[in-house]
C-alpha positions in Angstrom: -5.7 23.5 -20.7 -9.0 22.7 -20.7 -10.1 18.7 -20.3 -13.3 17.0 -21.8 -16.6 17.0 -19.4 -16.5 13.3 -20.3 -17.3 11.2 -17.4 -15.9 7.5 -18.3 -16.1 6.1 -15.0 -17.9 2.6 -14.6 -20.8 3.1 -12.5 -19.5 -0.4 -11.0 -16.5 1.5 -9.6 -16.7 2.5 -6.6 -13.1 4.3 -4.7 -15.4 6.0 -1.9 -13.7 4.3 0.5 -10.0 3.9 -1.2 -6.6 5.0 0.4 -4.6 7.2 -1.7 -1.0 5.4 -1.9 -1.8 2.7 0.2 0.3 -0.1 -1.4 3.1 2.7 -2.8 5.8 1.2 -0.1 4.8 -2.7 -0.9 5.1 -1.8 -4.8 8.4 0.1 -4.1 9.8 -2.2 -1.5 12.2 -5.3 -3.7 8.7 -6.0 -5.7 8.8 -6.7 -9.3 5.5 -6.9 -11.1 5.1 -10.1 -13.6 2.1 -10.0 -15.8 1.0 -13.6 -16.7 -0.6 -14.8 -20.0 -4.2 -16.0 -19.6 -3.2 -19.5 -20.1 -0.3 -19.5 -17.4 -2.1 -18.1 -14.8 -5.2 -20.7 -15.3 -2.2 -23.1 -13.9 -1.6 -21.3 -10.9 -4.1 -20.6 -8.2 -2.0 -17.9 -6.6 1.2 -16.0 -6.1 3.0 -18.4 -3.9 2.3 -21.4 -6.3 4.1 -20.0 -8.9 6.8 -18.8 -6.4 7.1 -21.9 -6.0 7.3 -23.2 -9.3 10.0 -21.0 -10.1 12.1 -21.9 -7.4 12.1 -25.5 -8.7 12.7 -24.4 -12.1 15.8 -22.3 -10.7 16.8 -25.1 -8.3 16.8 -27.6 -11.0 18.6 -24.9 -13.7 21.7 -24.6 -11.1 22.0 -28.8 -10.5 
């Protein structure tokens, strides 16, 4: 099977230096992957603050 010549790569791309399966044990390893709406993730500055948010929403959920 033959594939297109058609380079699509983003000149702005650069994996010269990239590691081929460096996070695979982190992704595999108890992570689930959350993708946030634009507007939610303007809230939060970073993956422990919403951590955190969560675990007040579950903590208050089970009072």
């Amino acid at each position: 099977m033959n594939q297109p010549d058609d380079d699509t790569m983003r000149p702005e791309y650069d994996f010269s230096t990239a590691e081929r399966g460096k996070h695979y044990r982190d992704f595999r390893r108890d992570t689930n992957l959350v993708f946030l709406e634009p507007d939610v993730a303007a809230v939060f500055k970073n993956s422990e603050a919403v951590n955190e948010a969560l675990r007040k929403l579950a903590k208050s959920a089970r009072d």
